[in-house]
C-alpha positions in Angstrom: 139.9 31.5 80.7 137.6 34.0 81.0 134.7 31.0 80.7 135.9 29.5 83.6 136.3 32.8 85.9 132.2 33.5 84.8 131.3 29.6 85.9 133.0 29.3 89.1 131.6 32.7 89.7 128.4 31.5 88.8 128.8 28.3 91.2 130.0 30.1 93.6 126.6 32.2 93.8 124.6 29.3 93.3 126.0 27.5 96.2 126.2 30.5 98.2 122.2 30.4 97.3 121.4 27.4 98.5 123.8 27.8 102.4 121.4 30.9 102.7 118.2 29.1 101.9 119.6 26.4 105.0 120.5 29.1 107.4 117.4 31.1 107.5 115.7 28.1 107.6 117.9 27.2 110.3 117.4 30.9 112.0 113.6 30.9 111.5 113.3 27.4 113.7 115.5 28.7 116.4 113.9 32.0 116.7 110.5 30.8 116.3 110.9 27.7 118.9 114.1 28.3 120.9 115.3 24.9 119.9 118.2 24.1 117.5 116.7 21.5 114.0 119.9 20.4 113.1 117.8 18.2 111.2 117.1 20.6 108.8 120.2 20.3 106.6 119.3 16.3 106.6 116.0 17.4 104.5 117.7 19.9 102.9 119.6 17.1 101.7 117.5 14.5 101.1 116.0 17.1 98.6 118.9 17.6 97.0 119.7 13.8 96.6 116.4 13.4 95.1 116.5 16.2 92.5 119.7 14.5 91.1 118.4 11.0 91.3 115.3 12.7 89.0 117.4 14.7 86.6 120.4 11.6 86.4 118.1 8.5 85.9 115.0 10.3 83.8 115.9 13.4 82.8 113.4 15.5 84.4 115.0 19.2 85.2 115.8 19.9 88.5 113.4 23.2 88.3 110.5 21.1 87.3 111.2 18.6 90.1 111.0 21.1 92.9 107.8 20.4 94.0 108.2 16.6 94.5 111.7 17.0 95.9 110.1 19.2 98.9 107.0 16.9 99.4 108.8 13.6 99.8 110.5 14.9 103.2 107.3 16.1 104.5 105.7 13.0 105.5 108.5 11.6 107.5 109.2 14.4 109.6 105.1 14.8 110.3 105.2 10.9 111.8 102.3 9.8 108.6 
């Protein structure tokens, strides 16, 4: 039982992580330009559903993948 209380506790951080990171991201773009990106969670996700498609199909950890998981979004939002 007490396994399960420490993982959802865990989960919840992690989670609770990752709204932050989209918020201040979020924050930063409104403050800095006075315009709302609600694109933002889109790459946010994108990112997210690449990491998995990685880590699923050929094992590659999630940590290692960071880097290419943040690049691939880059070039469509920069019009290359």
């Amino acid at each position: 039982m007490l396994e399960i209380v420490a993982q959802a506790v865990i989960n919840g951080l992690l989670i609770g992580g990752i709204y932050a990171l989209v918020s201040i991201g979020v924050t930063l773009i409104f403050g800095v330009v006075k315009i709302v990106n609600f694109a933002q969670g889109e790459f946010v996700m994108i990112g997210m559903y690449i990491s998995f498609f990685l880590a699923s199909q050929f094992g590659i950890d999630p940590v290692i993948s960071r880097r290419s998981c943040a690049a691939f979004p880059d070039p469509q939002g920069s019009g290359a």
